[in-house]
C-alpha positions in Angstrom: 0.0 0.0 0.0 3.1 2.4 1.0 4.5 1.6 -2.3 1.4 2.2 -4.3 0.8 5.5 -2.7 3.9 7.0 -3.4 4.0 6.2 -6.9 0.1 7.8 -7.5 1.9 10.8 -5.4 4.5 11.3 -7.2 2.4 11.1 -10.5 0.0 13.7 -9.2 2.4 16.5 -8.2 3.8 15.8 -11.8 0.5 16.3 -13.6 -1.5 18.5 -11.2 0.8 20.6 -9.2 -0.4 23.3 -10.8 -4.1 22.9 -9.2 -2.9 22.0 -6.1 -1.0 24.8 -5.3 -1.9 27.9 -7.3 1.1 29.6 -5.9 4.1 29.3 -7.7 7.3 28.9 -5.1 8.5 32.9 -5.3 5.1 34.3 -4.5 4.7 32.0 -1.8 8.0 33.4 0.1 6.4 36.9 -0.7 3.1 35.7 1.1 5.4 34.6 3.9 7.7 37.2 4.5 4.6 40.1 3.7 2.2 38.9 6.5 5.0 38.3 9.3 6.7 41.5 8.8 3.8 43.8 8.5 2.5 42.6 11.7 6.0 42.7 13.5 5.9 46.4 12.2 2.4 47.6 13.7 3.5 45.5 17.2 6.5 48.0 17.1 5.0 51.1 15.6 8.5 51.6 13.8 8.3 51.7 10.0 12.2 51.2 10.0 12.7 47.9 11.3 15.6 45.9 9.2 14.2 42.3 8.6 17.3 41.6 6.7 17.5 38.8 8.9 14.4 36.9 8.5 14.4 37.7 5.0 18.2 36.2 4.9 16.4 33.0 6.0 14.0 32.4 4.1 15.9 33.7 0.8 18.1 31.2 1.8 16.1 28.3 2.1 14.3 29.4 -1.2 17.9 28.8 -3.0 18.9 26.1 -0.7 16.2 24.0 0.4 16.1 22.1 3.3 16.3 18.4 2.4 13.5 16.6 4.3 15.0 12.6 3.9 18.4 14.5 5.4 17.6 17.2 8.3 17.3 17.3 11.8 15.3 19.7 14.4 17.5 22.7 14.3 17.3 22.7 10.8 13.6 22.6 10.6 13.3 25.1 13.9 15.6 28.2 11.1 12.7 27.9 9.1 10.6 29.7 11.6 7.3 27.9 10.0 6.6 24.8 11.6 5.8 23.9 15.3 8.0 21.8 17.7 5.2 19.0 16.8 5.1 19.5 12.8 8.6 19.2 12.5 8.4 16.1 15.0 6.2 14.7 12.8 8.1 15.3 9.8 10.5 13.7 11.4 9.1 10.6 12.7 7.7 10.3 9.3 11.0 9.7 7.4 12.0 7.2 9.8 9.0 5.1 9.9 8.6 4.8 6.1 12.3 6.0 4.8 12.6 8.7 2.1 10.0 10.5 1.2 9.7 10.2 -2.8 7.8 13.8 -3.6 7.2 17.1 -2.0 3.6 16.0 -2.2 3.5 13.6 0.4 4.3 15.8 3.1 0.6 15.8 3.1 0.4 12.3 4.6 1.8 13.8 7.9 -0.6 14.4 10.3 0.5 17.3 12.0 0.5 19.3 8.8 -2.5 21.0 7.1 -2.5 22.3 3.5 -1.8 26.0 4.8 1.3 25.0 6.5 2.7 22.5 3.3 1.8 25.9 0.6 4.4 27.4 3.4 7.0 25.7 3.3 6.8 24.1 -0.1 9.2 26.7 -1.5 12.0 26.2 1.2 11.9 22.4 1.5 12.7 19.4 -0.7 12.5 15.5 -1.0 16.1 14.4 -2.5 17.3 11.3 -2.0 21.1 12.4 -2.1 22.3 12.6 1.2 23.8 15.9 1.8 27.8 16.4 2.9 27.3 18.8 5.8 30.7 19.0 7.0 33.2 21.8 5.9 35.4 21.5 2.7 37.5 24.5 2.4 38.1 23.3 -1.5 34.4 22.8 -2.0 33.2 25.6 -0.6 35.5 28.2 -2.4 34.7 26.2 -6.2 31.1 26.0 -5.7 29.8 28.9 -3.8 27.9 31.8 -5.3 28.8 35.8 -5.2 26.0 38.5 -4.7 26.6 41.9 -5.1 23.7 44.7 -4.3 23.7 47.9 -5.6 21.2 50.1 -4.1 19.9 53.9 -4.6 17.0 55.6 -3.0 15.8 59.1 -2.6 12.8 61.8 -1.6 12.1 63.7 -4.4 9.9 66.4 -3.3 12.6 69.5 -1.4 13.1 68.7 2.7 13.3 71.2 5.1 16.8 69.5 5.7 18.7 70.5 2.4 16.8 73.5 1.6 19.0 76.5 0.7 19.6 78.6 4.4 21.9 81.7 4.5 25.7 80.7 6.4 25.0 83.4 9.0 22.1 81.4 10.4 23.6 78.2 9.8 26.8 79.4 12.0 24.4 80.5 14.5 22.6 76.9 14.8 24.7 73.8 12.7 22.1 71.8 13.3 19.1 73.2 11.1 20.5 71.3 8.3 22.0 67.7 7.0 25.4 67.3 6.7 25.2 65.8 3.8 22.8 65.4 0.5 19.2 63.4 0.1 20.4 60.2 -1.5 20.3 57.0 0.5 23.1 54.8 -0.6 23.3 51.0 -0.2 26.1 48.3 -1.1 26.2 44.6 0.1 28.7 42.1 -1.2 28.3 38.5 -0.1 29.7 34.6 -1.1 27.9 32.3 0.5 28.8 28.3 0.1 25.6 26.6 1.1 25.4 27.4 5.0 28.6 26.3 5.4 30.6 29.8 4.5 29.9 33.0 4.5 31.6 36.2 4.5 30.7 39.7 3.0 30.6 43.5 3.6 27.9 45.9 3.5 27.9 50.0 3.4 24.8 52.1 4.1 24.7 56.1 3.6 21.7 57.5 5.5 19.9 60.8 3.3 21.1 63.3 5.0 24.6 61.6 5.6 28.1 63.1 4.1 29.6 60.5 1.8 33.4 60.9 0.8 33.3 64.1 2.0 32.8 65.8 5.6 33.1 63.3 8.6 33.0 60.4 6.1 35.8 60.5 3.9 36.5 57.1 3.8 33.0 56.5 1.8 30.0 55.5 3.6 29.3 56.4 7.3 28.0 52.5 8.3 30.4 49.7 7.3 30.3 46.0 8.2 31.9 42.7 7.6 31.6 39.1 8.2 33.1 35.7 7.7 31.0 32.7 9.3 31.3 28.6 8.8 30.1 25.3 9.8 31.2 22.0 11.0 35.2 22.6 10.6 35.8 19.6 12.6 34.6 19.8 16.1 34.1 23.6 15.3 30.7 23.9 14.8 30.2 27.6 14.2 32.8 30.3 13.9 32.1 33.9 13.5 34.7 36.4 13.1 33.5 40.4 12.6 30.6 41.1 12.8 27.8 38.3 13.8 24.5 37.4 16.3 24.4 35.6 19.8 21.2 34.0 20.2 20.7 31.9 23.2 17.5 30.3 25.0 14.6 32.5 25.4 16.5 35.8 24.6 16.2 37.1 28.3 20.5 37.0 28.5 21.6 37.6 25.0 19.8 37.9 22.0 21.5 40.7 19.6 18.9 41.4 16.6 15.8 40.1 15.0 13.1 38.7 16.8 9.5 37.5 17.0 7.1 39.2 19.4 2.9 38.2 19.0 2.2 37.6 15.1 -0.9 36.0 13.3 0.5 32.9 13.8 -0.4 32.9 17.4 2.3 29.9 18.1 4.8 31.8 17.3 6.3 32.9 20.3 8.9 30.5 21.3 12.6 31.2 20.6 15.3 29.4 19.1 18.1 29.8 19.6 20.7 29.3 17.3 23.7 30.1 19.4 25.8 32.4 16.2 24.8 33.6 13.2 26.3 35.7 10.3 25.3 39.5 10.2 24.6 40.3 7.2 22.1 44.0 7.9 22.6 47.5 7.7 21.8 47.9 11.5 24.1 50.0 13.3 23.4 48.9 16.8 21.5 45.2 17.1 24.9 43.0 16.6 28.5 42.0 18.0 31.7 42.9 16.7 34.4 40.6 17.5 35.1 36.7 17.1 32.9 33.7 18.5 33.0 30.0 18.3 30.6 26.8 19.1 32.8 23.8 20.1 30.7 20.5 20.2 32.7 18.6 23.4 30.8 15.8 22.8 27.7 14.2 21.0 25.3 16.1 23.2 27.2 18.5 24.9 28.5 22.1 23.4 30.0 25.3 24.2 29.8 28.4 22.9 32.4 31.3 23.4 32.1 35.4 22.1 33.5 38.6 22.4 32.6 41.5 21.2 34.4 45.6 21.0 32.4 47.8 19.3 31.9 51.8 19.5 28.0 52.6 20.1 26.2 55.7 19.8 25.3 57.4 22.9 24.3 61.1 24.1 27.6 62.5 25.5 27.4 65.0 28.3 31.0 65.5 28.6 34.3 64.7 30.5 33.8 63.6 34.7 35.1 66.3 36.4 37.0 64.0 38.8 38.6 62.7 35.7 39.0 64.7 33.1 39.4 61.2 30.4 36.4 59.7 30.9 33.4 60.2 29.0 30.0 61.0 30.3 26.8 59.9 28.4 23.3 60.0 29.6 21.7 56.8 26.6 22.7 54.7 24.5 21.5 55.7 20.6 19.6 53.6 18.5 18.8 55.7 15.1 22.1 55.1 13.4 21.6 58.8 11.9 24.7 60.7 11.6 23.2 63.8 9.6 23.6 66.8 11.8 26.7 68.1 14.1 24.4 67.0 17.0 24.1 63.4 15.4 27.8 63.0 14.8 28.6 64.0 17.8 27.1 60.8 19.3 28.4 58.9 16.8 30.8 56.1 18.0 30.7 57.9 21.8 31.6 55.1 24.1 33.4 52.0 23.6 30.7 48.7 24.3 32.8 45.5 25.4 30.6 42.3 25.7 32.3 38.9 26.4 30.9 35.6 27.9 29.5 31.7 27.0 26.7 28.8 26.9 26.9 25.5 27.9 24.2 23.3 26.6 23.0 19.7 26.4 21.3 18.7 24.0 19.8 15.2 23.3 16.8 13.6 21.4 13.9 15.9 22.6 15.6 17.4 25.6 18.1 21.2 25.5 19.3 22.4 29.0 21.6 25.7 28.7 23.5 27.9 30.6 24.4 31.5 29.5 26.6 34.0 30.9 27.2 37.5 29.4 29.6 40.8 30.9 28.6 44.1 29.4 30.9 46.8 30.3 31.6 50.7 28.9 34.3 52.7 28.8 32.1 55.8 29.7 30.2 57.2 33.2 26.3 56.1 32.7 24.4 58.8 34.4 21.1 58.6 32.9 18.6 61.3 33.6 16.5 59.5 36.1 13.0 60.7 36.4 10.6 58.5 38.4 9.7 56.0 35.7 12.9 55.5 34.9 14.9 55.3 38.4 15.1 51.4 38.2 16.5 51.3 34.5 20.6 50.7 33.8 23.0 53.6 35.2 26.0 52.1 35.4 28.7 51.5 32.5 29.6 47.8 33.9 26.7 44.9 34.5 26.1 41.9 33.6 23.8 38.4 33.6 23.5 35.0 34.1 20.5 32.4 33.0 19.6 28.9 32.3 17.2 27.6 29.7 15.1 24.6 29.1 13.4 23.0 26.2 11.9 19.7 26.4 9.6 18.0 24.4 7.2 15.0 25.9 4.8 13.5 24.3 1.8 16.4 23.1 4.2 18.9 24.9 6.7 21.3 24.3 8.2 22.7 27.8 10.4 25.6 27.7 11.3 28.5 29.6 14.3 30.9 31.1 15.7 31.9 34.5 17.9 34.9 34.1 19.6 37.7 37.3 21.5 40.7 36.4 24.5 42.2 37.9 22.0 44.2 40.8 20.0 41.1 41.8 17.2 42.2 40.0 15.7 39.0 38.2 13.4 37.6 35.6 11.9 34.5 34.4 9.6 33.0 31.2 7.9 29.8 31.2 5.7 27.9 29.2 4.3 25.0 27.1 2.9 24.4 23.8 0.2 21.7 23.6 -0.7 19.1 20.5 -4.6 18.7 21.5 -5.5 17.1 18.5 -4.2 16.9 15.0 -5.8 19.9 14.2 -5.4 22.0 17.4 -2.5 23.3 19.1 -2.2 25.9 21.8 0.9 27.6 24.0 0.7 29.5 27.3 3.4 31.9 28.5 4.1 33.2 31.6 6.4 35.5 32.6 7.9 38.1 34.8 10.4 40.9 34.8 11.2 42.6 37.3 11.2 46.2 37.5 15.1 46.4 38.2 16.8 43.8 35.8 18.9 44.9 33.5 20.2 43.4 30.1 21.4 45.2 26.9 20.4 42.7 24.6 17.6 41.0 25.8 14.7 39.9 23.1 12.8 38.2 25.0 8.7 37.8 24.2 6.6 40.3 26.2 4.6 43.9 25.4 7.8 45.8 26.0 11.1 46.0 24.5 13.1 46.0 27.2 12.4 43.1 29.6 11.7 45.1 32.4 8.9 46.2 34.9 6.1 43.5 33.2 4.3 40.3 34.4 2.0 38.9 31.9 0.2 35.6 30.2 0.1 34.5 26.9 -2.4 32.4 25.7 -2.5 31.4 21.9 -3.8 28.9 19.7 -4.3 27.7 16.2 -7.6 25.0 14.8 -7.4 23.8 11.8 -11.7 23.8 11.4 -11.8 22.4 7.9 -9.0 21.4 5.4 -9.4 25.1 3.9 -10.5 26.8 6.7 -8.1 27.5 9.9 -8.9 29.7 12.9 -5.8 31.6 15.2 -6.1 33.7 17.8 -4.5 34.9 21.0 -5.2 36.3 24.3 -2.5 38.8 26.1 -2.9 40.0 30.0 0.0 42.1 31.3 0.8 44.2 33.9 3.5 46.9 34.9 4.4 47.1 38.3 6.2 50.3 38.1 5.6 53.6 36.5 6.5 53.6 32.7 6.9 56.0 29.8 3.8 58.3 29.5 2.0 56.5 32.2 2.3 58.0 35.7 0.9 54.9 37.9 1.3 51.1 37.5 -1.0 50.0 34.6 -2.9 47.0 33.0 -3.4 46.1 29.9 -4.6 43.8 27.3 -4.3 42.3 23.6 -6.7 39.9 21.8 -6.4 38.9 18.0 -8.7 36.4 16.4 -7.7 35.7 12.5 -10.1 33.3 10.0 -8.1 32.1 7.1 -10.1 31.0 4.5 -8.9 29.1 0.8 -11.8 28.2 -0.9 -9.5 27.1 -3.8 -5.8 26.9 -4.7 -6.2 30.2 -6.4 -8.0 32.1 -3.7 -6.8 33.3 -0.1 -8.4 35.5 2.0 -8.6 36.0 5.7 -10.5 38.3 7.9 -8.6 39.6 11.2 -10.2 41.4 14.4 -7.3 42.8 17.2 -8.0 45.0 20.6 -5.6 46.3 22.2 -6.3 47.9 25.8 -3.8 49.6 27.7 -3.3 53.0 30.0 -1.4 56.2 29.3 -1.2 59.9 30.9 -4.4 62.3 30.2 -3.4 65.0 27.2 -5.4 67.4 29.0 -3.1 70.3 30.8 -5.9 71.0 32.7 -4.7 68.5 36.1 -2.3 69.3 38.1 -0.7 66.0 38.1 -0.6 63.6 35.6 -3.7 61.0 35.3 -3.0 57.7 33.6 -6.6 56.9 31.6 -7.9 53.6 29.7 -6.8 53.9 25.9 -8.2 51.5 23.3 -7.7 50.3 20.0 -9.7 48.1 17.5 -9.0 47.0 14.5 -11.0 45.2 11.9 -9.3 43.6 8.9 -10.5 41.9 5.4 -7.5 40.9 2.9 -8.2 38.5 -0.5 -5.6 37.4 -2.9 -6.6 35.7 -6.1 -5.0 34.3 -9.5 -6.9 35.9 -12.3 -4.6 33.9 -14.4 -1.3 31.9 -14.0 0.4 35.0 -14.8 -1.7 38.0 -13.0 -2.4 38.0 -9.3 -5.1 40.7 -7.6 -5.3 41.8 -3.9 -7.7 43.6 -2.1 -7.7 44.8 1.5 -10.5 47.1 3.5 -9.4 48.0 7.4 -10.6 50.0 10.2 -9.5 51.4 13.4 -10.9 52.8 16.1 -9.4 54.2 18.1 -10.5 56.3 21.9 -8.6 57.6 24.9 -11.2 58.9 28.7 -12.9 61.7 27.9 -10.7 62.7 24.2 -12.5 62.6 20.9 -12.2 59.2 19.6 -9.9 58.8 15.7 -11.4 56.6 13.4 -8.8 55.3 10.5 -9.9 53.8 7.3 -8.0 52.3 4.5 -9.0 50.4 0.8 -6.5 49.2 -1.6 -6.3 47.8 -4.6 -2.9 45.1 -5.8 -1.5 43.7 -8.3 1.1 41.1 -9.7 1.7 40.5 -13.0 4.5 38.2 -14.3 4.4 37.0 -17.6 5.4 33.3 -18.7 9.2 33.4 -19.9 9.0 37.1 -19.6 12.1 38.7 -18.5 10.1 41.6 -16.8 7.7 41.4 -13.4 5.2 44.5 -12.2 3.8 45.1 -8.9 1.4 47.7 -8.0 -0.7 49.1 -5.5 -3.5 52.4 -5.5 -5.0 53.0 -1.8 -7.5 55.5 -0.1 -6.9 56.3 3.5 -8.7 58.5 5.7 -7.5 58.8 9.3 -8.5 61.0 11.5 -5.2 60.7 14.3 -2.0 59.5 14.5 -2.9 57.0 17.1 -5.6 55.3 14.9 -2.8 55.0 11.9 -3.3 51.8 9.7 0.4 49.9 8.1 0.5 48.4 5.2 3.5 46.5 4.1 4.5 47.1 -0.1 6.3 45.2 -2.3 9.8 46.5 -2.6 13.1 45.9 -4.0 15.0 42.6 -2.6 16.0 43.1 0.9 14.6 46.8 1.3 11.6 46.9 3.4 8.7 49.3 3.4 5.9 49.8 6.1 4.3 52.7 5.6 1.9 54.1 8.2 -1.1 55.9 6.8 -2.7 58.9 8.8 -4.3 62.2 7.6 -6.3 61.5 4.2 -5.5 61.2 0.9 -4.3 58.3 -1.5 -1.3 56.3 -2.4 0.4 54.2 -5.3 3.2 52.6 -6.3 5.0 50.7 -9.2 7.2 48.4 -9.4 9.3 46.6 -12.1 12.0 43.9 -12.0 14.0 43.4 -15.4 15.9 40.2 -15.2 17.6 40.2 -18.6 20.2 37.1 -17.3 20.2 34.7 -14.1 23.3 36.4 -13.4 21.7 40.3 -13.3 18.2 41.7 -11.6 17.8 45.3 -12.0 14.5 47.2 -10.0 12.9 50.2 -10.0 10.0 51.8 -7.7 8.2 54.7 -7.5 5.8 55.6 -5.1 3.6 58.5 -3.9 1.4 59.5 -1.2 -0.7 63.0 -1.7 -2.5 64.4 1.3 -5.8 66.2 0.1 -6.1 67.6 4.2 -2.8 69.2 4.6 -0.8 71.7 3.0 2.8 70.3 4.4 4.1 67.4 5.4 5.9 66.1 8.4 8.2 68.8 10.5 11.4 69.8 11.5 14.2 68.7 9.0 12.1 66.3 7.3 9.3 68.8 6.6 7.8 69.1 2.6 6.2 72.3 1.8 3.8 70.6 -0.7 1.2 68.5 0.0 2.5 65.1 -1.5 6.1 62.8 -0.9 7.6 60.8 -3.8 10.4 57.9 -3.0 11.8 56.5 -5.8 14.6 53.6 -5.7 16.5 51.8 -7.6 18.8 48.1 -7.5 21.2 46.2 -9.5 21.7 42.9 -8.4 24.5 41.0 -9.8 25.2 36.9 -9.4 27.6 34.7 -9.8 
């Protein structure tokens, strides 16, 4: 029966795959990569979040796929896509019944559903080769591949920034003007040998940023390098330059990308991969120096790193009891170097991070220990208000944790215990639970205290910083019908201790619920509700002290995509926010847009488009929208005010060896006059981006 299955398989996804999927493998990733980073951008209301890294991922696995009949769990865990009990599945599927024979048959596991396969169809495959994962310094030089991006991006409309100003009043205030001109210059080189080497360079230029000229004469004012490889003997990771720490829960050391609450409500467990390759335009999120994972035994491995980098940071000065050391009241994240006043944080204070994990690892079962020391060359003395008085003023700390993942059965266990150089402490705990085939759910509990510090801790929760929150997670994901799956989550947290903008300890709340619906392979559409409860400090001047009040936030969602034809997709989306705050007048925001994908068979040209009507009455009820862009550039726009929006998009790929794009994209504001303020202010009522990329492989 096995036999005769896999052969009626395998003769299926050879005449039909075109009806079971109506996706082809690139448009998938897009789907992928679209729905995860839009959300990740409206959890952190930044539109200028680098993904590089998840996109890395993926991109990777879409040009190396991950060879199911020769893989293991850490493997499967990089993909980011599958839970601890898919991928066990997956697993225990090979070994009872030996190489799978077709992509296709993924779809007698169990534990997957049709959504989940249309994932990761474009980063997996089924060949029966086994793969030679250990390192071959002969092989991996021969047959690696180069990749060189070339990258130029602009405002076209006149900012405030590098309008003409007369030298008197310039002398008078340096700072109301960029240094340097509009452009936004990019360059990435990378070789990259499977995952077994890696090494590259990137430069970013900021607008607004001097290039060979001024402060940067040596070209562009962000540089970064990297080599990284695999299993060199006993040597199973080695990073030297620049390169990501990642261990257990992220509540020690995690330096970059990471997921917080998504749509896919499982998603909130970390992996850690221990080192990684850098490979962003991030000035701040990474470690500059040399690390190594050593595998002591079959189970048993340990990882070492250090790190010297300069970091921004406000400077106050010299100590007055010594007149050497440098004063600095925060540490800067905006990697903008455009003004006098930006440069002069630039670099600031010298950032030394050294330390190491210990972990076992065997079958179903990871137990790590993690221990990092963060010191600065510099005098922390942070302007401490009240909210503040428990956050990090001292240049030298560091912290210890251990971490736990263990899978039994139905359930994945996990959690991590971490202190800090002060005593002050936090833990996360939790489980995710294989109910039935078709339902799975995690709960996550945690608490950090108000007075434990770490630098780079990613750890899940509402805040960035670990700190001052107690919450529980509680999400889940039921597959209803083979076409029809159901996600949702429920967040309770709590701060203990006064925070930004909120004068009191507070409560608050988060709920999405998300129906995915695919009545055929050509057709996906979901519908999404999310609430979002939480306090913050009255507007109103009248009090005389600050009174926190109950804000909320709803927001309704409908999103379709469809294949008109194998070669033209369509996308619609309608959403609405509401948004109130006590006894303020409540902003509504509303936004409709139309997509679409065209890509013509054996056509060396692809288009991607997008017209939208917002109306939005207040900032806080802004709607995002994630757009197609140019490979590895991301763009989140938020819409507020009213008006419209499109965009164009074509990709020219004359050769496998060269991809050239182009975008151009406009938003015009029928309710305003101007747009934005200070530096960055238009005089005109509309703002036009254009950019432009040459990619070159070989």
């Amino acid at each position: 029966m096995r036999f005769e299955l896999k052969h009626i398989l395998v003769l299926l996804s050879c005449t039909f795959s075109t009806f079971l999927f109506g996706q082809n493998r690139e448009e998938i990733k897009n789907s992928v990569i679209q729905q995860r980073i839009e959300f990740l951008a409206e959890e952190a209301e930044n539109e200028n979040i680098d993904f590089t890294t998840l996109t890395d991922d993926l991109s990777y696995y879409y040009d190396f796929p991950v060879n199911l009949n020769n893989t293991d769990r850490e493997e499967l865990e990089r993909l980011n896509l599958l839970s601890p009990f898919q991928i066990a599945g997956i697993l225990s599927y090979v070994s009872q019944y030996g190489e799978m024979k077709t992509i296709y048959e993924l779809r007698e596991v169990s534990s997957l559903d049709l959504n989940t396969i249309n994932q990761i169809m474009p980063f997996v495959t089924t060949s029966s080769v086994k793969d030679d994962k250990s390192f071959n310094l002969k092989r991996a030089f021969k047959y690696g591949g180069h990749d060189i991006f070339l990258r130029y991006s602009r405002i076209l409309e006149e900012q405030e920034g590098f309008s003409p100003i007369a030298d008197s009043v310039l002398e008078e205030n340096p700072n109301r003007r960029y240094l340097g001109s509009p452009e936004r210059l990019y360059m990435r080189y990378r070789y990259q040998f499977t995952n077994q080497l890696s090494f590259g360079f990137v430069g970013d230029k900021d607008a607004g940023e001097e290039f060979f000229s001024g402060n940067n004469k040596e070209g562009f004012d962000f540089y970064s390098a990297h080599v990284f490889a695999r299993n060199i003997g006993p040597v199973k990771q080695l990073a030297l330059g620049d390169y990501h720490a990642q261990f257990g829960q992220g509540l020690a050391l995690w330096s970059g990308f990471s997921f917080g609450k998504t749509p896919n409500a499982l998603n909130a467990i970390r992996y850690g991969q221990k080192l990684r390759a850098y490979t962003s335009a991030n000035e701040n999120l990474f470690l500059r120096g040399a690390a190594a994972t050593i595998e002591l035994s079959n189970s048993i491995t340990t990882t070492i790193f250090y790190s010297n980098k300069n970091v921004d940071a406000n400077r106050e000065g010299n100590d007055t009891a010594n007149s050497d050391e440098i004063v600095f009241s925060s540490l800067q994240a905006s990697g903008y170097h455009r003004t006098p006043g930006e440069m002069a944080d630039k670099s600031a204070v010298n950032e030394q991070i050294m330390g190491g994990n210990v972990s076992y690892e065997k079958n179903n079962f990871h137990f790590g220990v993690t221990g990092v020391h963060y010191n600065y060359d510099g005098s922390f003395n942070r302007n401490l208000r009240l909210y503040n008085k428990f956050d990090l003023n001292d240049s030298e700390t560091y912290n210890a944790s251990a971490d736990l993942n263990w899978i039994v059965g139905k359930v994945n266990f996990f959690g991590e215990a971490a202190i800090s150089r002060n005593g002050g402490w936090a833990y996360i705990s939790g489980a995710q639970i294989e109910l039935d085939p078709r339902l799975e759910m995690v709960v996550i509990n945690r608490n950090y205290q108000k007075d434990y510090h770490s630098v780079y801790a990613r750890a899940f929760g509402e805040s960035s910083n670990n700190q001052n929150e107690r919450g529980t997670y509680v999400g889940g994901r039921f597959k209803v019908a083979p076409r029809l799956n159901f996600t949702g989550y429920a967040d309770f947290y709590r701060h203990d201790w006064l925070s930004f903008r909120v004068d009191a300890p507070s409560i608050g709340a988060d709920y999405l619920a998300q129906l995915d619906y695919s009545p055929s392979s050509y057709v996906e559409m979901y519908v999404r509700y999310r609430t979002e409860s939480d306090r913050r400090n009255a507007s109103s001047t009248e009090r005389p002290v600050n009174v926190p009040v109950d804000q909320v936030k709803h927001n309704f969602r409908y999103d379709i995509d469809y294949s008109v034809s194998k070669n033209l997709s369509l996308g619609n989306r309608v959403e609405y926010t509401f948004y109130e705050n006590g006894d303020e007048e409540p902003e509504t925001g509303f936004l409709l847009f139309q997509d679409v994908k065209y890509n013509p068979d054996k056509s060396k040209w692809s288009f991607w488009g997008r017209m939208a009507l917002f109306d939005v009455t207040g900032y806080n009820a802004r709607v995002y929208a994630y757009e197609n862009d140019v490979l590895y550039y991301f763009s989140i726009p938020a819409f507020f005010d009213r008006g419209f929006r499109w965009y164009g998009m074509l990709k020219f790929e004359p050769t496998r060896y060269l991809d050239v794009w182009a975008k151009v994209g406009q938003s015009y504001y029928s309710n305003v006059d101007e747009i934005s303020a200070g530096l960055n202010q238009i005089d005109q009522p509309h703002k036009t981006e254009l950019r432009l990329q040459m990619r070159i492989r070989f």
